[in-house]
N, C-alpha and C positions, 0 to 999 in steps of 0.2 A: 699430648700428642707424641706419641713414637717417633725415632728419627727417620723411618724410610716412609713412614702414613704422607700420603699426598696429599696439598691442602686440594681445597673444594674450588674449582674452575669459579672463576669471578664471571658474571655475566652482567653486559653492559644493558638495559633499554633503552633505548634513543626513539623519538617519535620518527616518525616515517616524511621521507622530504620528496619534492619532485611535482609534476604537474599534477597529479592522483595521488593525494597523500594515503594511500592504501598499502601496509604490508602482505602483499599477496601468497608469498611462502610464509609468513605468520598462521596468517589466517587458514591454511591449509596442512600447515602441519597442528594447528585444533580443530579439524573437521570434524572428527566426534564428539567434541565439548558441545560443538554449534548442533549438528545430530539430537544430544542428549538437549540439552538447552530447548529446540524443539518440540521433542517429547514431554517432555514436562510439563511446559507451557500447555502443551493439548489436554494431557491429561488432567493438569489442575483445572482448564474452563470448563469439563464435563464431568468434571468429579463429582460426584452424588446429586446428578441430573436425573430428572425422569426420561426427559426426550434425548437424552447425549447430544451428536450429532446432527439432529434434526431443527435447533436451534440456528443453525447456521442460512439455513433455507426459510426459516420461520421470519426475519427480521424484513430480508427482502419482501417475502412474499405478500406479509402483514402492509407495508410502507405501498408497494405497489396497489393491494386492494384501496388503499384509503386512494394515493393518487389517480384510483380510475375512476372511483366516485368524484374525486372534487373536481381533477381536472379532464377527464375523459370524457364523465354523462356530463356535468353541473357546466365546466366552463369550453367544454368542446374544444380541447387543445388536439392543435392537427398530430396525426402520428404517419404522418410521408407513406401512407396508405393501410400501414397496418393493423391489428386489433392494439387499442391502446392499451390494454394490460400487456401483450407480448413488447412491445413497443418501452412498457414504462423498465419491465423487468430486465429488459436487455442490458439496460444502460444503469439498473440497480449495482447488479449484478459487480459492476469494475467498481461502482463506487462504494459500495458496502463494503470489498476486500480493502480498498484506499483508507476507507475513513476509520474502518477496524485497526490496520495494520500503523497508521499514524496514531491514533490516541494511544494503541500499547506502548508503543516506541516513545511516545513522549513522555511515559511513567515507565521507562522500561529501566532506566538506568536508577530511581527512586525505589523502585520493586528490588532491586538486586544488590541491597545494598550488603547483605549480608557475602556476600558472595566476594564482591570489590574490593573490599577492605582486609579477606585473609591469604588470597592467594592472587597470582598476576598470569593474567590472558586476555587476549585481543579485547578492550572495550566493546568495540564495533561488532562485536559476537551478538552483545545483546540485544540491541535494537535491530539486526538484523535477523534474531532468532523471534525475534515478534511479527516481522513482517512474514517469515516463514509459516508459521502458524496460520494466517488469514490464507495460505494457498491450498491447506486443505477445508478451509469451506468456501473458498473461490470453484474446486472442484465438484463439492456438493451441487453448489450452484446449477453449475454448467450443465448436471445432470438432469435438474429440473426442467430446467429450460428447453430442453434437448423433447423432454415430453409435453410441454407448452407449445410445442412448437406442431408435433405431431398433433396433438387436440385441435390446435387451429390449422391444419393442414396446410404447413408452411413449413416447404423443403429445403434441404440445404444445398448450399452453391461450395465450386471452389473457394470463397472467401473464407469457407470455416481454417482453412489451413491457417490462416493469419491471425489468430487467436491465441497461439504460443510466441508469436513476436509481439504483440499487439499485450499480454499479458507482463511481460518482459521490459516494456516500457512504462505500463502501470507499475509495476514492483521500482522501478529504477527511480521515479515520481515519489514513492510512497519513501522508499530508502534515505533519499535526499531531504524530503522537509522531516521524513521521520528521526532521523537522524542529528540533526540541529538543534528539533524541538528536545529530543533527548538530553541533549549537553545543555539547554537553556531552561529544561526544567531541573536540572542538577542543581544550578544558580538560585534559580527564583520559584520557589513552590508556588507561584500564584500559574502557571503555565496549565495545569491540571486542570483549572477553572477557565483560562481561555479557548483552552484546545475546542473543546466538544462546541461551545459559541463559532469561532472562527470555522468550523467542520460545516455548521449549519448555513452559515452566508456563500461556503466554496459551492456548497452542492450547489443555490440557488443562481451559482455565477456559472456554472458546467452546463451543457444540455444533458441532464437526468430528466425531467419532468416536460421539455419541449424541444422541439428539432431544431437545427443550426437554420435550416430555412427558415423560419420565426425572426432570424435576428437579420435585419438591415445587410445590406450588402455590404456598404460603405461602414458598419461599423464591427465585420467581420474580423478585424485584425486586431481588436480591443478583446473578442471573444480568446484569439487564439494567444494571447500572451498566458493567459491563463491554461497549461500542460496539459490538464485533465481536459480540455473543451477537444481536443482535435481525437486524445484517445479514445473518449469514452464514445464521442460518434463512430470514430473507426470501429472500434468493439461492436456496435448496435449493427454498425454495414457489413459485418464480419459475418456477425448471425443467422443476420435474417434477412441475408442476401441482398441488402440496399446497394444503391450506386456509392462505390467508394469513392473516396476524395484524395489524391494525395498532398497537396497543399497542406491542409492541417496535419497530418499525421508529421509530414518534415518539420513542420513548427513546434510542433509538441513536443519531436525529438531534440531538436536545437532546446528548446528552453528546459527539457528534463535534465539533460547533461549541465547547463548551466546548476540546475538546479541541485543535482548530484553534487557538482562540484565544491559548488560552495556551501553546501551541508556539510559534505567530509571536511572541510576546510575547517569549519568553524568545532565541528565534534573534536578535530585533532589539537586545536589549540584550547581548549577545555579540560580532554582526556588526561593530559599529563598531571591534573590537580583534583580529576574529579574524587578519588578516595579521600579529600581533606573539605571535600564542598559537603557530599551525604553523610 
């Protein structure tokens, strides 16, 4: 080294402290990592696909036809007046993007291992660049539905406006367990194996397949500990113009932020080791 050659600035990383353990000017000065991160991810799930894109709509739609046979003709599950395929689809719809956007996120940090290990940026990039992903077939969606709705001549109300708050709270849901599950499957490779099981009993604990009227009055506050229960009704009230509730929807928000919370909480005290875990 020359004597005027300037050494190279030392930069310190510290994990991020405070009530929201989130570096928010981190995170924003790699907005095009998270960008590209995205892209990628899209590009690689439809990479030498026949249908690309149209996959995304095919999962709901397939899951819906089976629940209008089993429980629409076969077991006559009420749908609060409406055709129960439009009824089953609505509330597909949030949960499809959730249950997608969690199993990525729980192999997300396991996926990128290559990545981790030679160069340093926001962990929190990745599992939040997989929930990303599930919003543009969340939009596929919405488009389907939009002409389900026209077939069954069932118009829309003010309530659609609440579908980008109402969406917002689903991602914030999905971010929080997705985000946990991330740093716990870093740990323990058996998580890959529980995820998709634990996916299966959430839906049957949500109203996907039957309305919140269905369930006891008195044991309505059992329903609502569970985030997804107050959203995914609001989502379906949003649609296709049901009587909204705001009860649920406040519950759902109070335990999604818990939820948030203590997912970031637990990814931050992971992160700092996970390049010596994968």
């Amino acid at each position: 080294m020359t004597a005027d050659a300037a050494p190279h600035p030392l930069r310190v990383i510290q994990p991020s402290s405070g009530w929201v353990p989130i570096g928010w000017q981190e995170l924003w000065d790699h907005r095009e990592l998270f960008g590209f991160l995205v892209w990628r991810d899209v590009k690689v799930r439809y990479k030498q696909t026949i249908l690309g894109a149209a996959w995304a709509i095919l999962q709901p739609l397939a899951t819906m036809l089976m629940f209008t046979v089993l429980f629409g003709r076969w077991a006559n599950m009420p749908s609060d007046g409406m055709p129960y395929p439009l009824f089953a689809f609505a509330a597909l719809i949030p949960w499809t993007f959730f249950s997608n956007a969690v199993a990525a996120s729980a192999n997300s940090l396991v996926g990128n291992t290559h990545l981790i290990g030679k160069v340093y940026f926001p962990r929190l990039l990745i599992p939040l660049a997989s929930i990303g992903v599930g919003l543009v077939d969340l939009t596929v969606a919405l488009a389907v539905i939009l002409g389900l709705m026209a077939f069954y001549q069932v118009g829309l109300t003010w309530q659609i406006a609440m579908v980008p708050a109402l969406t917002l709270l689903m991602l914030l849901v999905a971010f929080g367990v997705g985000s946990a599950l991330a740093a716990l499957g870093a740990m323990y490779r058996d998580v890959r194996y529980v995820v998709p099981f634990l996916l299966q009993l959430w839906m049957f604990a949500s109203p996907v397949i039957y309305p919140v009227s269905l369930v006891p009055p008195e044991w309505h506050w059992v329903l609502y500990v569970n985030p997804l229960a107050g959203a995914i009704h609001a989502y379906r009230a949003a649609l296709l113009g049901l009587p909204f509730q705001w009860t649920p929807i406040a519950a759902s928000s109070v335990v999604a932020a818990l939820t948030v919370w203590g997912g970031l909480h637990y990814f931050r005290r992971v992160e700092r080791r996970v390049a010596d875990l994968i």
